[in-house]
C-alpha positions as CSV (number, residue, x, y, z in Angstrom):
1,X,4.0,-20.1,-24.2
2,X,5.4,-21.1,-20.7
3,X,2.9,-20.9,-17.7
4,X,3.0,-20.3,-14.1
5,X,0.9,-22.3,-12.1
6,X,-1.8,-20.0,-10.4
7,X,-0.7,-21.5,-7.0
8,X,2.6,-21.0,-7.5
9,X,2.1,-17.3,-8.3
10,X,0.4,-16.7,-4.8
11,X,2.9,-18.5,-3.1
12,X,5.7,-16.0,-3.8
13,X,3.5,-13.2,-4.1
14,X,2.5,-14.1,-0.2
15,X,6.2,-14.1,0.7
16,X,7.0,-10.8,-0.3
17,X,7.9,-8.0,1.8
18,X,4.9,-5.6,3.1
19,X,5.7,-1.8,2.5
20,X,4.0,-0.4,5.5
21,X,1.5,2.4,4.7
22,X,2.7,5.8,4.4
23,X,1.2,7.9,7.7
24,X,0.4,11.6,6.1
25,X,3.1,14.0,6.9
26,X,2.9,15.6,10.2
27,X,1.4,13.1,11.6
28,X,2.4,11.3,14.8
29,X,2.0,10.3,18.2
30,X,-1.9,10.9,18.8
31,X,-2.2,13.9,21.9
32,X,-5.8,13.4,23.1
33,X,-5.4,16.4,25.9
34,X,-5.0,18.8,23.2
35,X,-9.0,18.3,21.7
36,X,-10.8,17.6,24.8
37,X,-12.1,21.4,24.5
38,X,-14.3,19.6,21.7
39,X,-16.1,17.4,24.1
40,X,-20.0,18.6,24.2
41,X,-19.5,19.1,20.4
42,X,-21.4,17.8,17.4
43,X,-19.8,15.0,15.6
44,X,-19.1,16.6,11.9
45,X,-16.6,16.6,9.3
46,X,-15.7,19.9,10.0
47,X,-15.2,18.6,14.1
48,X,-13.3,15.9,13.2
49,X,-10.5,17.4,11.2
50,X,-10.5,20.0,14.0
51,X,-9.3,17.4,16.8
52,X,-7.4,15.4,14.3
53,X,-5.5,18.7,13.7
54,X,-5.6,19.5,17.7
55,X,-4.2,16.3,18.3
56,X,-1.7,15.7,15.9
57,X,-3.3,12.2,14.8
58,X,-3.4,10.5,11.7
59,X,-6.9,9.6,11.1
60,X,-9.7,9.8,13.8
61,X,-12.5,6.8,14.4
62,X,-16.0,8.0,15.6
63,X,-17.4,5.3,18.4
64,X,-20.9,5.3,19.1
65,X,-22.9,4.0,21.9
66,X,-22.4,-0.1,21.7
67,X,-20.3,0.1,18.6
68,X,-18.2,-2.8,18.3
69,X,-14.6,-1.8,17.5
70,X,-11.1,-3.0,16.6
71,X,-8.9,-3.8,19.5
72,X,-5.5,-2.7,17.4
73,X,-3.4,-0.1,18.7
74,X,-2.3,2.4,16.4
75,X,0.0,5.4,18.1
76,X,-1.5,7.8,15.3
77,X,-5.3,7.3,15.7
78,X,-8.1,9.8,17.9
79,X,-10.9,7.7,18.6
80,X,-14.1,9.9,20.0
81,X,-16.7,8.5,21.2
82,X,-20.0,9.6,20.8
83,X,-23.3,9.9,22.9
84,X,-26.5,8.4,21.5
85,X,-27.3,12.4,20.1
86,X,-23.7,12.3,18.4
87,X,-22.4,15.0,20.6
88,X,-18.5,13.8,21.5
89,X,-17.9,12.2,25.3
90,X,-14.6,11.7,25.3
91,X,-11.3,10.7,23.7
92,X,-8.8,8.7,24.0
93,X,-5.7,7.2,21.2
94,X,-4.9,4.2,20.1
């Protein structure tokens, strides 16, 4: 039996081309001015599928109070931050 070096494998398996993630359908450039009539709301599933849908965003990220976060930029993401009672402050994309 003939056998691949396990290096080997991971060095052409690294090389390969990355498929980028499929973004769910209807999902786009994030529009933060269409949810801010959520702001004073209570953070729930229920709220967040709301402004995702308001804002035509691909996934959402809750931010509380001191929360370390990801500096990426993604066109398609609502962040809303959150006060220390989880009521929403603000938005913004990204």
């Amino acid at each position: 039996m003939f056998r691949i070096p396990l290096p080997l494998i991971l060095l052409t398996t690294a090389c390969a081309p990355v498929e980028p993630m499929p973004v769910e359908h209807g999902a786009g450039h994030c529009n933060m001015d269409a949810a801010k009539a959520l702001i004073g709301e209570k953070m729930s599933d229920k709220t967040g599928q709301k402004a995702r849908a308001l804002a035509g965003a691909g996934m959402v990220r809750w931010v509380r109070p001191g929360q370390a976060v990801t500096m990426d930029y993604r066109e398609d993401r609502l962040n809303i931050m959150l006060d220390d009672k989880d009521r929403i402050t603000r938005l913004s994309c990204g």
